[in-house]
C-alpha positions as CSV (number, residue, x, y, z in Angstrom):
1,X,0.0,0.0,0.0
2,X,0.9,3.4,-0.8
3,X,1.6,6.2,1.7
4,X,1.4,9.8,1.6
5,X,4.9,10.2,1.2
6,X,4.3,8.1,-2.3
7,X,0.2,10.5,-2.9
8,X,3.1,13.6,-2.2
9,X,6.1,12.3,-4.7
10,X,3.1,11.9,-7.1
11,X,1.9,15.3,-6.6
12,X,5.0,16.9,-6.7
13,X,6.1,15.9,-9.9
14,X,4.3,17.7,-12.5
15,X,4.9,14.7,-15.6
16,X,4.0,12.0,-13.1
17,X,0.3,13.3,-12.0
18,X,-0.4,14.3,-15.6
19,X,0.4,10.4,-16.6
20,X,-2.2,9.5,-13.7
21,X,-4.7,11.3,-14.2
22,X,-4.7,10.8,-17.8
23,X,-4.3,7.3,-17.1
24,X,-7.3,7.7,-14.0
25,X,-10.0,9.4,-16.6
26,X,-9.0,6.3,-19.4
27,X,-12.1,4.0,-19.5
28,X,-9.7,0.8,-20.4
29,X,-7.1,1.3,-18.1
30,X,-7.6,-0.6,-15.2
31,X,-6.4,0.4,-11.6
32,X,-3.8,-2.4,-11.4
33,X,-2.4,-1.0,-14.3
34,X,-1.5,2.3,-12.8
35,X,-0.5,0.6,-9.5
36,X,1.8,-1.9,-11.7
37,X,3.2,1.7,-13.2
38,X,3.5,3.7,-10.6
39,X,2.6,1.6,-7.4
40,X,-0.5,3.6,-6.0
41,X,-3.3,2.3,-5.4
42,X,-7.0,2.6,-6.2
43,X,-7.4,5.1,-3.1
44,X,-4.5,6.5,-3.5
45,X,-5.4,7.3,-7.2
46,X,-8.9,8.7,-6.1
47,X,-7.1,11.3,-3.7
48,X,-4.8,12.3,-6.2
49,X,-7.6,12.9,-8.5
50,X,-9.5,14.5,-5.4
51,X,-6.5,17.2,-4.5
52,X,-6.1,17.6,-8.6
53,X,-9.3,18.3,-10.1
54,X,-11.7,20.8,-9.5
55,X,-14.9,19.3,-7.3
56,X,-17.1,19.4,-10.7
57,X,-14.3,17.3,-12.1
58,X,-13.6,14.9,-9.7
59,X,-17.5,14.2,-9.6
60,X,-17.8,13.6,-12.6
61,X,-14.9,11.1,-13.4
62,X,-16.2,9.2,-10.0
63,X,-20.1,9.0,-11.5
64,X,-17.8,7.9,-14.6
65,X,-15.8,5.2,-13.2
66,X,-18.3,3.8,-10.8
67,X,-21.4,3.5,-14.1
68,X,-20.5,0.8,-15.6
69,X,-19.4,2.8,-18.5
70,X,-15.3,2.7,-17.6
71,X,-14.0,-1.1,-17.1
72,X,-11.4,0.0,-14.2
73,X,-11.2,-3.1,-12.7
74,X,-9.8,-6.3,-13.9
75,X,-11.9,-8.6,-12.3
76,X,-14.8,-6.9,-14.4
77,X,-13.3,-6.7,-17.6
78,X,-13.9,-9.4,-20.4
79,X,-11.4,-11.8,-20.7
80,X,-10.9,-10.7,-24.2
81,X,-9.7,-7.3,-23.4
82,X,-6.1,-7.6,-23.1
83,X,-5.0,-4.0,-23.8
84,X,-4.8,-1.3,-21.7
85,X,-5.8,1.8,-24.3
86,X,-7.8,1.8,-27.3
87,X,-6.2,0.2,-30.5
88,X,-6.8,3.5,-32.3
89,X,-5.0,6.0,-29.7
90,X,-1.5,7.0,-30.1
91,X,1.1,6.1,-28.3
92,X,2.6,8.1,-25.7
93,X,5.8,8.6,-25.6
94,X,6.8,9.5,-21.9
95,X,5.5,6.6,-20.7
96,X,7.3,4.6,-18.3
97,X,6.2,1.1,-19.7
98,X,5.0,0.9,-22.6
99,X,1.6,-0.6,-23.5
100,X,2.7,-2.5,-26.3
């Protein structure tokens, strides 16, 4: 489990927080896959995304990622979804692991 030492080294770096949130609002990027990246979990993701977005924002991704809608959990994805982003997205370059 994460601490807040890890939620502040998150916070702090500027390139890090943007990959996790970006990561946090994807619909096919499950949790374990930013806590296999960067080693925060779940809870530690929503309070990041609570101390970086504005209320409106943060309500919204939540209503998002608790509909149904976003597959942010493993054990509720299909087994035949074994990608983490969309086939048609780019690829990012500054990530740490690829998805490939």
């Amino acid at each position: 489990m994460a601490t807040a030492e890890t939620i502040k080294s998150v916070l702090s770096n500027p390139v890090t927080l943007d990959r996790v949130i970006e990561m946090a609002w994807e619909d096919r990027t499950p949790f374990e896959a930013i806590e296999f990246q960067f080693g925060i979990t779940e809870a530690d993701v929503i309070e990041i995304m609570r101390r970086s977005l504005k209320r409106s924002s943060f309500n919204l991704w939540r209503k998002r990622v608790n509909s149904g809608v976003s597959i942010k959990h493993k054990k509720i994805r299909d087994a035949s979804i074994v990608r983490f982003k969309c086939s048609r997205q780019r690829q990012i370059s500054l990530n740490k692991i690829s998805k490939r």
